[in-house]
C-alpha positions in Angstrom: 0.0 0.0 0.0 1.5 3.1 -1.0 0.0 6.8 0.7 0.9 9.6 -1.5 0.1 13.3 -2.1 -0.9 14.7 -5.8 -2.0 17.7 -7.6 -4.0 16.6 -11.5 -3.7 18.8 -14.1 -3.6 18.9 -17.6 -0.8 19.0 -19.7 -1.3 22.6 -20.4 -1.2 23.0 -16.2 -5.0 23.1 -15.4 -5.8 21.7 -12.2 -8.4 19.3 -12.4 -7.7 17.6 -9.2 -6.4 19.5 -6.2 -6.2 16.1 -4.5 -6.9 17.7 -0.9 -6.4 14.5 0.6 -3.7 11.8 0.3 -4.8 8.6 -1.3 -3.4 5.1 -0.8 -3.5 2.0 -3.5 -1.8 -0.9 -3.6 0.7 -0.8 -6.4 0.1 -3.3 -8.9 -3.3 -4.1 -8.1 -4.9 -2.0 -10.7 -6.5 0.3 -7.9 -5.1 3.4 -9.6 -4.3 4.4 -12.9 -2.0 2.6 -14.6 0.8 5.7 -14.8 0.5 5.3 -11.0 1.1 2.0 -10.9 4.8 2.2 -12.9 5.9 5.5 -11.4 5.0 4.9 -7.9 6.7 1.2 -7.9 9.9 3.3 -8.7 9.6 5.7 -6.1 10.8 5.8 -2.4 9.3 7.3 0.6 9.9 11.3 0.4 10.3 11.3 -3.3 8.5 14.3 -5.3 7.9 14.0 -8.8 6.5 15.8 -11.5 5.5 13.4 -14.1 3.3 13.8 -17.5 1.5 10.6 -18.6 0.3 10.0 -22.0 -3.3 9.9 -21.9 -3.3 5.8 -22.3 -1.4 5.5 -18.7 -4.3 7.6 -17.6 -7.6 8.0 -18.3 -7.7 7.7 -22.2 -8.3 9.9 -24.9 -11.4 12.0 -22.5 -8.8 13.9 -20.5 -5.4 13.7 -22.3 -2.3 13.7 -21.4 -2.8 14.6 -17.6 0.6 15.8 -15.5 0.6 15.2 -11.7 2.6 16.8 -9.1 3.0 13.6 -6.6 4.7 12.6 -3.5 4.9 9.2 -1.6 4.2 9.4 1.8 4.6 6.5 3.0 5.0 2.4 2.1 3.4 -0.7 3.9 
């Protein structure tokens, strides 16, 4: 289970997602988009990334390519 903070925006830097709280998945599992999935396995606790995914690591041609602002938390 990885607990991480995130900002969603567009590519163009529109926030569509403030994420005001932080959210937890477990990696691999499908519980998140699948950008998540390879960029979080990759990251360690107090890493900050700012990472554009093409729109088929996220949520398909209706949004784009999104780019997240993201932080992992924590690890359990």
């Amino acid at each position: 289970m990885a607990t991480l903070k995130y900002k969603a925006m567009l590519a163009n830097g529109t926030v569509i997602d403030p994420g005001t709280r932080p959210f937890s998945f477990k990696v691999g599992a499908g519980r998140a988009i699948k950008g998540w999935d390879v960029v979080v396995a990759k990251m360690r606790v107090g890493d900050s990334f700012t990472i554009i995914l093409p729109m088929k690591l996220a949520y398909g041609p209706s949004k784009g390519d999104l780019k997240f602002d993201m932080e992992l938390l924590s690890v359990k």
